[in-house]
C-alpha positions in Angstrom: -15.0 140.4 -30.4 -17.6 139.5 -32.9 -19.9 142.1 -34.4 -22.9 141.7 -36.2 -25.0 144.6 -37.8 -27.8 144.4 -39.6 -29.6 147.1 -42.2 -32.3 147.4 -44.5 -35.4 147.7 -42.0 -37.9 150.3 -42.6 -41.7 151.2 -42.9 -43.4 149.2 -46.2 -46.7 148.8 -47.1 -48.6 145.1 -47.3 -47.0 143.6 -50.7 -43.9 145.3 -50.9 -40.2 144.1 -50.0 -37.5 145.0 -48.2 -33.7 143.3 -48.2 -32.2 143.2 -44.5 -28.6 142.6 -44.6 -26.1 141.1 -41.9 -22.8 142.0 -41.9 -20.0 139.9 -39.5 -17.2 140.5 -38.5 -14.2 138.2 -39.4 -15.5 135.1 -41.7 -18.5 134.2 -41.5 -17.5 130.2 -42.6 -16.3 130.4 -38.9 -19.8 130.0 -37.5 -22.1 127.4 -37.3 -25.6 128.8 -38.8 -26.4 132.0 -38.7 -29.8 133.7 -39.5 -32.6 136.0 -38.6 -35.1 136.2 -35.8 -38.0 138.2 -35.2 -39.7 139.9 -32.0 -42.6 141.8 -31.6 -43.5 143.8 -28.5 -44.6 141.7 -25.9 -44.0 137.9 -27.8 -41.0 135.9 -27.7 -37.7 136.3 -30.0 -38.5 133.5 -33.1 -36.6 131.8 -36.0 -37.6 133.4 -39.2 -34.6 132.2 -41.6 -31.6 130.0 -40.3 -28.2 129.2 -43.0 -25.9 126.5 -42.2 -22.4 127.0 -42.8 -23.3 124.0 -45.9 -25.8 126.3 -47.0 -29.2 124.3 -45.8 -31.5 126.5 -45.2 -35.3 126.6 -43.3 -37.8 129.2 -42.3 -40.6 129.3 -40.3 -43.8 128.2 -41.9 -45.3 131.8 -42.1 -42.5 133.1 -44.2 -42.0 129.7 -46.4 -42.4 130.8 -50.3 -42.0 134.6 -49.2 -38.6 135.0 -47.8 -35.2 133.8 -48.8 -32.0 133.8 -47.0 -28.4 133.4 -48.3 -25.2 134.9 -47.7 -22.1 135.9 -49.3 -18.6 134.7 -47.9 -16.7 137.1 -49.7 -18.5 139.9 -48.2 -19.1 138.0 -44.8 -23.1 139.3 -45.1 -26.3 137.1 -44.9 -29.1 138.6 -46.3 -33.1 138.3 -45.9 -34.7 139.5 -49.0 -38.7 139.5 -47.7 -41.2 139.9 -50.6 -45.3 139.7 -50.6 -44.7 141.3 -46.6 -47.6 141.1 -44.3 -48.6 142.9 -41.1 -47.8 140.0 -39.1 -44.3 140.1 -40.4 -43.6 143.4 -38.0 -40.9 143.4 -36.0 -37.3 144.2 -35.0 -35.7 141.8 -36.9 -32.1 140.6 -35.2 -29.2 138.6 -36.8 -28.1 135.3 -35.5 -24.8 134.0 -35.4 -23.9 130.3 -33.5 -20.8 128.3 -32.7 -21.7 124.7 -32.1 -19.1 123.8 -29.9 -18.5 125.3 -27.5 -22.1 126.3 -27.7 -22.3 130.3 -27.6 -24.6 132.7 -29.5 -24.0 136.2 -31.1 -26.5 138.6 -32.0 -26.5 141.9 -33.8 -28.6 145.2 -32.2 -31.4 144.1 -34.7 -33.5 147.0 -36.9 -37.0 147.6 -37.2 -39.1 146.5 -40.0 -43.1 147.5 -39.8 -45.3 146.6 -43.1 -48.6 148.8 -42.9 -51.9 147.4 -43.7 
């Protein structure tokens, strides 16, 4: 069974950042892409940041310049260091992980970050 548990959400104020951290269970070279995704109450689950398993990378337009994903094998952990944080970046933020074939999706429980005005 494949685990996924993320850490480093909190409260920060507009400006500040925060490192969110992903750690899998078993090797994370196993999967696909993995990455982060963002919900706020009442909207849709989104892509934030999204690592291939060849270390490509993309982010949703919002968060381009701002955020950075990468991971570390060794440690099987992706992280999303956040800087310059917004308002609109609020949410619980939940870690992604994806086989390709056959296709199947894990996610961790996900943790709360909230950046304050």
């Amino acid at each position: 069974q494949v685990q996924l548990v993320e850490s480093g959400g909190g409260l920060v104020q507009a400006g500040g950042s925060l490192r969110l951290s992903c750690a899998a269970s078993g090797n994370i070279l196993r999967f696909n892409a993995m990455g982060w995704y963002r919900q706020a109450p009442g909207k849709q689950r989104e892509l934030v940041a999204g690592i291939t398993s060849t270390g490509s990378t993309n982010y949703e337009d919002s968060v381009k310049g701002r955020f950075t994903i990468s991971r570390d094998n060794a440690k099987n952990t992706v992280y999303l260091q956040m800087n310059s944080l917004k308002p609109e970046d609020t949410g619980a933020y939940y870690c992604n992980a994806r086989i390709s074939y056959p296709a199947f999706t894990y996610w961790g429980q996900g943790t709360q970050v909230t950046v304050s005005s």
